[in-house]
C-alpha positions in Angstrom: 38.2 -1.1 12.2 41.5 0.9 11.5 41.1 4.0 9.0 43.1 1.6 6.6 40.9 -1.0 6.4 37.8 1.5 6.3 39.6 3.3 3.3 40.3 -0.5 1.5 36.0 -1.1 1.7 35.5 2.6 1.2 37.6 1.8 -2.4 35.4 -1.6 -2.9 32.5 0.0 -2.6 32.9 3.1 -4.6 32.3 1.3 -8.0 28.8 0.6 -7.0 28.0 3.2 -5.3 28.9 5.6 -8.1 26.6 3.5 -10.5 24.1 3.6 -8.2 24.2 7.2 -8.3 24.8 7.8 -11.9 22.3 5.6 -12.7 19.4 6.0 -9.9 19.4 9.3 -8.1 21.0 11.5 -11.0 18.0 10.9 -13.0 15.2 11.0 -10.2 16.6 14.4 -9.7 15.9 15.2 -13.0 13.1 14.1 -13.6 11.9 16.3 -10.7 13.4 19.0 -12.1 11.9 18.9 -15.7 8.4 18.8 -13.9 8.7 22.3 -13.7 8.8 22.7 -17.1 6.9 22.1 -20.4 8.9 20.5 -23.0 8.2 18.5 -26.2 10.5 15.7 -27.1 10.6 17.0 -30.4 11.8 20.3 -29.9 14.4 21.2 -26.8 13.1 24.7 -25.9 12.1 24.1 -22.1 9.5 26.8 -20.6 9.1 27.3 -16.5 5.7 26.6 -15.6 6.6 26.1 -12.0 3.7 23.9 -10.3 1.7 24.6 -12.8 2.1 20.7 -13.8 1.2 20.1 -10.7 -2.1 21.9 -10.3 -3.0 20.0 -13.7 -2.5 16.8 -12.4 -4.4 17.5 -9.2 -7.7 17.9 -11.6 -7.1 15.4 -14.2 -10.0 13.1 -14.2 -7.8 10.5 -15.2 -5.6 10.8 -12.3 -8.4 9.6 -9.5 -9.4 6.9 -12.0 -5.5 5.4 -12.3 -5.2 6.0 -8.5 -8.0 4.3 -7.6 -7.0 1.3 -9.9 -4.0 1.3 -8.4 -5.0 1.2 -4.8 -7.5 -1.5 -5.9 -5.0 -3.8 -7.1 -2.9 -2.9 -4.2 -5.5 -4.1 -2.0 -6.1 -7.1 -3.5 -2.8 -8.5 -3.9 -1.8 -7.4 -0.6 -4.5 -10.0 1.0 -4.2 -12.4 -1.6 -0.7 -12.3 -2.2 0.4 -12.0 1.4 -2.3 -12.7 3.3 -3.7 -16.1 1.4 0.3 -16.5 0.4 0.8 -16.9 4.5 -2.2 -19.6 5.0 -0.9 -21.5 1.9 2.8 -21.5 3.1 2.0 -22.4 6.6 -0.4 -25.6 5.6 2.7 -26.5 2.7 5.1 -26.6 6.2 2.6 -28.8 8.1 1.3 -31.2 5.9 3.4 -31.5 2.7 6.4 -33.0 3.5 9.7 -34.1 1.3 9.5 -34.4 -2.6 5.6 -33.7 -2.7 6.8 -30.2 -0.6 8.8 -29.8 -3.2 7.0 -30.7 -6.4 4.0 -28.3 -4.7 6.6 -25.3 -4.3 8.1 -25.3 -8.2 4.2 -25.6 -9.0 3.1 -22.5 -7.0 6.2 -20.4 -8.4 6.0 -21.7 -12.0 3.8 -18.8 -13.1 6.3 -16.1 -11.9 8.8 -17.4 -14.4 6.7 -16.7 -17.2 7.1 -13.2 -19.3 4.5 -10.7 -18.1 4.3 -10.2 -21.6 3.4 -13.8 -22.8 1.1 -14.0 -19.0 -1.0 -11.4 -20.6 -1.5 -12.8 -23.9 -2.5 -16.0 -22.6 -4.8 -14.6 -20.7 -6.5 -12.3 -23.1 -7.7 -15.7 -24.8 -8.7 -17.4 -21.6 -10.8 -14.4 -20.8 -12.0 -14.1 -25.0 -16.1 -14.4 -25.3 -15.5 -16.5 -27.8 -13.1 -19.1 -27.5 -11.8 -18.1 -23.9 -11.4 -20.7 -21.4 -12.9 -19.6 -18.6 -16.8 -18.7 -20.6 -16.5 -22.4 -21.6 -16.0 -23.3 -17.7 -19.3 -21.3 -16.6 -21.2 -23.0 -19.3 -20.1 -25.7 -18.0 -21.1 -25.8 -14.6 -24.3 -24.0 -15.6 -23.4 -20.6 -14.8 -23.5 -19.6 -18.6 -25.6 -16.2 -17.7 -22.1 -15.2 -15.9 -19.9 -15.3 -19.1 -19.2 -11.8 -20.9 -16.5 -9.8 -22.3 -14.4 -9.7 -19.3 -11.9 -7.4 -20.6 -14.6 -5.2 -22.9 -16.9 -4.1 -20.2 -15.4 -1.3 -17.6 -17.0 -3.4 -15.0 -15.0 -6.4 -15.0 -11.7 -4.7 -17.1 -9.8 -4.9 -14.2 -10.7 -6.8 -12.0 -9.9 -9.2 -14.8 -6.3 -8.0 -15.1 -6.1 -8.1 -11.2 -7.1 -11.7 -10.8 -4.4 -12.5 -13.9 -1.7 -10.7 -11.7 -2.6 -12.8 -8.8 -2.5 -16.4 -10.4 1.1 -15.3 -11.3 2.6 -14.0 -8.2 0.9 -15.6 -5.0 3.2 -18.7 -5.4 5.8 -16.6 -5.7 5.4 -14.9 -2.6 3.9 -18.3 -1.2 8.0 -19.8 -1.8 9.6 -16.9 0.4 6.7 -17.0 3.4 7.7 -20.7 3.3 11.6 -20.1 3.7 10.7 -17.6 7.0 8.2 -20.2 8.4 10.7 -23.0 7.9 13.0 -21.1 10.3 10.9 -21.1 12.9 12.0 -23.5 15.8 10.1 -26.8 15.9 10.6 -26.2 19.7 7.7 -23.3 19.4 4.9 -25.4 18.3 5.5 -28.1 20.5 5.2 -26.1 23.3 2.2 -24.5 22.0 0.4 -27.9 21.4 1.5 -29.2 24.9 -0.2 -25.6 26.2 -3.6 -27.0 24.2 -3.3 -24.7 21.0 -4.7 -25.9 18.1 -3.4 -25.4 14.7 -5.1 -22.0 13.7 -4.2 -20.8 17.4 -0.4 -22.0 16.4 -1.1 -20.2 13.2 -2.0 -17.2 14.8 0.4 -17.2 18.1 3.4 -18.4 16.1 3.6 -18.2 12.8 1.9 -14.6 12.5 4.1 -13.1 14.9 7.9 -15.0 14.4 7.2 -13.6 10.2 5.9 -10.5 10.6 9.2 -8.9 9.2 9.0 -11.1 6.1 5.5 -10.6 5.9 6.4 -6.7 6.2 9.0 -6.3 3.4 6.4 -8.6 1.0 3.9 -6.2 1.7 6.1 -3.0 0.5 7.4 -5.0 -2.5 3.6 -5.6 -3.3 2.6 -2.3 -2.9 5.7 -0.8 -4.3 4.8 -3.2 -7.5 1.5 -1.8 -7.4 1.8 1.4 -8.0 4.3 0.3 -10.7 2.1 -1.8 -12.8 1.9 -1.1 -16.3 2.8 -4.0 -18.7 0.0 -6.0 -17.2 -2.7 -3.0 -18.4 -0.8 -2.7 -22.0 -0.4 -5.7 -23.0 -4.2 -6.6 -22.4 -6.7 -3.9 -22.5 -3.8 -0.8 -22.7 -6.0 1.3 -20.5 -9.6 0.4 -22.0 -12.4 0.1 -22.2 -13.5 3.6 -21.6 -10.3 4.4 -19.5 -11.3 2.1 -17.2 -8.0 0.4 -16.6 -6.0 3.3 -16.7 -3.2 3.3 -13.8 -0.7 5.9 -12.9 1.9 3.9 -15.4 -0.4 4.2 -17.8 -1.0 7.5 -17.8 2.3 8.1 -17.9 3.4 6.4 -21.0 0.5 7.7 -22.9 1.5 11.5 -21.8 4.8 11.5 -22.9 4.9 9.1 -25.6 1.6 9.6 -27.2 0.4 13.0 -26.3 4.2 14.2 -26.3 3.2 16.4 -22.8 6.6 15.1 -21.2 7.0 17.4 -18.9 3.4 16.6 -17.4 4.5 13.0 -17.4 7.7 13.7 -15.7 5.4 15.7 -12.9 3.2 12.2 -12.8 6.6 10.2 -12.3 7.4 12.8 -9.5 3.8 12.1 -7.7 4.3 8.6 -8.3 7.8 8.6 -6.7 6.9 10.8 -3.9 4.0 8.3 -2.7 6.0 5.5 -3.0 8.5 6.8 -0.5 6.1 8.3 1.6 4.6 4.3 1.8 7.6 2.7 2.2 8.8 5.0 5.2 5.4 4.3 6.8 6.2 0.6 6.3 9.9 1.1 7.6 8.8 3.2 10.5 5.7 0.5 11.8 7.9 -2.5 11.5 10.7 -0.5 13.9 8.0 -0.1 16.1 6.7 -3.2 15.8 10.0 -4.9 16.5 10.9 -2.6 19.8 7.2 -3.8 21.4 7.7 -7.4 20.7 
């Protein structure tokens, strides 16, 4: 490529590139900067507290609680997502075939065109003691001693709101495992059913293997989304019962829009921020490895 020609994409590019900036890292800069401070949004006077923010945050009680929500739901959608996502893209490939293929694959990513907003409302009446749907199901198949509060008691809080999130975005990542499977060659499996493999050893020998780099990125996006979830929590418990429910979101809005401590929520956006990139180059850094081995 001639300087010209570099200089003609360098000019392309710039637009976005300066948005991306402007709009991205200027503020992620500042926002570590202000969690050095204490600041009210009502009154502008900023006061260096150094890492005193950050000592705080290292004992809040509320911090471990959101953290280990977090990592929880991580978990969970992680093997349910991508994990039971893989399984149910891989028996879409082999057995449904054609329009039913099709008509199964809008099904599965229905939910995740739904507003989280109207996702959780919905579910705050299936899961209602009342009225809710799914009470009316274990007295219905005689498990009526199981129904409660769901989203009352700490205990089932969020696991309640997990489960929701999961009905909503395993067909979602159930569509793009299927796209990566679907470019395997047909040629692989044959010659794994003429060496005698099965269908789970084709599963594992195959599939696994030939879409581990999808299966990778899903897996950051998961987690990324993980330690971003918030609406899900407000819109159905907003961080009750008890605190049970709080997550690091959570915590967040509530310290700089309720308790107007903004610059102890900016230093919760900066842990956040930092353990999301300290995750995602892990994840960057095993698939590279990964991919050299194979």
């Amino acid at each position: 490529m001639t300087l010209r020609s570099r200089r003609g994409a360098l000019l392309w590019v710039a637009p976005a590139l300066l948005l991306v900036l402007v709009l991205l890292y200027v503020p992620l800069l500042q926002n570590i900067r202000l969690s050095f401070y204490t600041w009210s949004i009502f009154d502008q006077q900023m006061n260096f507290v150094g890492l005193e923010n950050f000592r705080k945050a290292f004992s809040d009680p509320f911090l471990g609680v959101a953290l280990r929500n977090n990592i929880a739901y991580a978990a969970i959608s992680v093997i349910v997502q991508v994990g039971f996502g893989l399984v149910l893209a891989s028996l879409l490939d082999r057995f449904a075939k054609g329009r039913l293929q099709a008509f199964l694959r809008s099904v599965y990513f229905l939910p995740a065109t739904i507003s989280m907003t109207v996702t959780g409302v919905l579910f705050t009446f299936v899961y209602d003691p009342q009225v809710g749907f799914l009470n009316a199901a274990l007295e219905a198949v005689g498990l009526g001693s199981l129904s409660r509060a769901w989203l009352a008691e700490p205990g089932t809080a969020m696991g309640a709101i997990i489960a929701m999130s999961q009905w909503q975005w395993t067909g979602y990542v159930t569509a793009l495992l299927l796209v990566a499977i679907q470019r395997i060659p047909g040629e692989l499996y044959e010659a794994a059913s003429l060496d005698g493999a099965g269908p789970v050893r084709q599963f594992l020998s195959v599939t696994v293997p030939l879409t581990r780099e999808m299966v990778a990125i899903l897996t950051l996006v998961t987690v990324s989304n993980a330690l971003l979830l918030f609406n899900e929590v407000i819109v159905m418990t907003n961080g009750g019962p008890n605190n049970s429910t709080q997550v690091l979101g959570t915590i967040i809005y509530q310290n700089a829009f309720v308790n107007d401590r903004m610059g102890y929520a900016a230093t919760m956006s900066t842990l956040v921020l930092l353990l999301t990139m300290a995750l995602g180059v892990g994840q960057l850094l095993w698939t590279r490895r990964r991919r050299v081995t194979l």
